[in-house]
C-alpha positions, 0 to 999 in steps of 0.5 A: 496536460490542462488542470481539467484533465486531472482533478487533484490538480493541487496548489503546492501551497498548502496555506492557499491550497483547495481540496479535490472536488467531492464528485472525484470520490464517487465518480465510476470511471475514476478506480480504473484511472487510479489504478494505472496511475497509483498502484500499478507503479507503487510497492506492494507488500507481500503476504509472508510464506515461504515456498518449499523447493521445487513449489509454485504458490499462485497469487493475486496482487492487491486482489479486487484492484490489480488482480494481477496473476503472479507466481512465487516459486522455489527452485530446487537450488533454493532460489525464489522467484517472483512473475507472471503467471500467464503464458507468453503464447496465448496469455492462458493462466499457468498454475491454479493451485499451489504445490510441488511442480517440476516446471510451468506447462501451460495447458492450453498450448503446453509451452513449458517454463523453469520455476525461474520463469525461462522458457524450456520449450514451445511445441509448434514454433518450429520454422518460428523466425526470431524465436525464442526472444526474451520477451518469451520467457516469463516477466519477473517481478522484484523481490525486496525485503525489509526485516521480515516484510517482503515486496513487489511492484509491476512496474516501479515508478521509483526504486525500492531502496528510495521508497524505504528510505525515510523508513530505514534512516529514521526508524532503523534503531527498532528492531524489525528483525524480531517481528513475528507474524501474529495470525491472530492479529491479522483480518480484514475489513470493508469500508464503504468509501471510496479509498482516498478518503481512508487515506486521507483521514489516516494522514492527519490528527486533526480528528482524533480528539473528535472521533478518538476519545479512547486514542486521545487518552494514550498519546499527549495532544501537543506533541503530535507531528507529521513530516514529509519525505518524498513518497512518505508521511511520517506521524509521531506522538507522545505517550503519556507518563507511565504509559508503554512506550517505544524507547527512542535511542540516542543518536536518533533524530527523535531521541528523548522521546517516549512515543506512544506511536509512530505512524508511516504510511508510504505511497499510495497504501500501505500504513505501518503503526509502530506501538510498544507491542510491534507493528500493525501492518494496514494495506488499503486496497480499493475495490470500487469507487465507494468500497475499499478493503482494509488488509491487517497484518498485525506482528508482535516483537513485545507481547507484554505490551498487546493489550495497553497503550495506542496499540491497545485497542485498535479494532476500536480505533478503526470502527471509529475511523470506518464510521466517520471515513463512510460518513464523509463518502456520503457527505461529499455526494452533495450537490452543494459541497464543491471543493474544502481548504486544508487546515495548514497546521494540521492537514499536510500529510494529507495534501502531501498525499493529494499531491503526490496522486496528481502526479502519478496521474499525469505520469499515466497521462503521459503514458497512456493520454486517454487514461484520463477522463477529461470532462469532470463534473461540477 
């Protein structure tokens, strides 16, 4: 593949490195190409809910972007099951709404399945050779979980365990397995901007001491880092004396520090800010090329802490960030902005991100070589 067939053709260097050209963020025919290269293969994350046996929930995955129909069911043996739920005869949709079901009877044709997803029957395929297959029965998706966060992928690009991995090794020591979901703290937000550009101004902390004067007074300036690790970015940062902080253990690889916040985001959306009081959970979904919906999911391990430190006043936080993120949507439509370098010290999550989208992209060119556009324009 040439470099003009992907325009996040970036330079490993991040010293030498150019970003990608404005017209990649308001380009039409760009979502379609960053869905089937992204988000197909990324890990999605679950909202939580327990299905009662002998129940089907319908759902969409990452809905306004995938709108994948799936199925999250409970087997009277308790067993769940996570897969499509479009029949494998005509592709005509299962179940519309969710309660207790004996199995899945579509309704166009009446081919039956299992809560499992295994066909029971196919009325009308008598004399049908090589039939039943696999393939008939209803796809399954993974079902993993990490403390009480759960997640699925239509087709992983890379195996669960991996994707956590810096996550778990480093973080571990918190204790996920106290989160409560706080309905509450939970909303959505749109932003009109095109997806990338959120992303990219969450993986640095460049300017917070710009756009974040509230942020600026809970974390100390200096001590904000950011690592990589394969298809993560990690943030850190001080909190200031006296502030709430999470207590890093000893043994750890941060261990001393008092953070005021620790900032994960893992490829290509999902954002998990650790602070004092818990997590908030923040899934970006990209709707058109300059709309993207902000999922959050806040959940509570230290209510005591909900109102103080980095994690005091978020909603502030991302109004702060809504602004200035649609405000660069509209900068970059200039005909005179091309291509802007990387501030190394600073701005290596983001090229990290830029770097791991080119990839994905070539890995759906590879697939699928018309997924991409090859004429971009200058």
């Amino acid at each position: 593949m040439s470099d003009r067939e992907t325009p996040f053709a970036v330079h490993p260097d991040v010293r030498r490195a150019e970003t990608p050209p404005g017209w990649v963020y308001s380009d039409s025919g760009w979502p379609r190409e960053i869905v089937r290269g992204a988000f197909v293969g990324g890990w999605h994350h679950l909202d939580p809910g327990s299905v009662p046996r002998g129940e089907a929930r319908p759902f969409l995955l990452a809905e306004g972007c995938l709108d994948e129909p799936l199925l999250r069911t409970c087997s009277q043996d308790g067993s769940t099951w996570i897969g499509s739920n479009v029949c494998t005869h005509r592709g005509a949709r299962l179940c519309d709404q969710a309660g207790p079901v004996p199995e899945l009877r579509c309704k166009y044709h009446g081919r039956a399945f299992a809560l499992d997803g295994s066909l029971l029957r196919a009325p009308g395929f008598d004399g049908a050779l090589d039939f039943p297959r696999p393939e008939d029965s209803l796809p399954s998706l993974p079902l993993e979980t990490f403390g009480p966060l759960e997640f699925t992928s239509l087709s992983p690009a890379e195996p669960f365990a991996d994707w956590i991995a810096p996550v778990r090794n480093r973080f571990g020591w918190c204790p996920w397995d106290r989160l409560e979901l706080d309905p509450a703290g939970s909303k959505s937000f749109h932003v009109e901007a095109n997806w990338a550009l959120y992303v990219e101004n969450y993986l640095e902390g460049f300017h917070i001491p710009f756009v974040h004067p509230g942020l600026r007074s809970a974390i100390e300036g200096p001590t904000y880092r950011t690592s990589l690790h394969g298809s993560t970015v990690l943030q850190l940062a001080d909190a200031k004396a006296g502030d709430p902080a999470l207590e890093v253990p000893i043994g750890s690889e941060d261990a001393g520090s008092r953070l005021a916040g620790i900032y994960i985001w893992l490829f290509p959306g999902l954002m998990l800010n650790l602070y004092p009081f818990g997590l908030s959970l923040n899934r970006v979904v990209p709707e058109s090329v300059d709309r993207t919906r902000i999922e959050y999911r806040r959940y509570v391990w230290a209510p005591e802490h909900l109102d103080s430190g980095a994690g005091g006043d978020l909603d502030q936080v991302e109004l702060e960030d809504q602004s200035i993120v649609q405000e660069v949507q509209r900068g970059v439509r200039s005909r005179l902005y091309t291509r802007g370098r990387y501030a190394p010290k600073h701005e290596s999550g983001t090229h990290h991100f830029h770097r791991l989208l080119d990839a994905s992209l070539r890995r759906a060119a590879k697939v699928d070589p018309g997924v991409i556009d090859q004429a971009p324009r200058t």
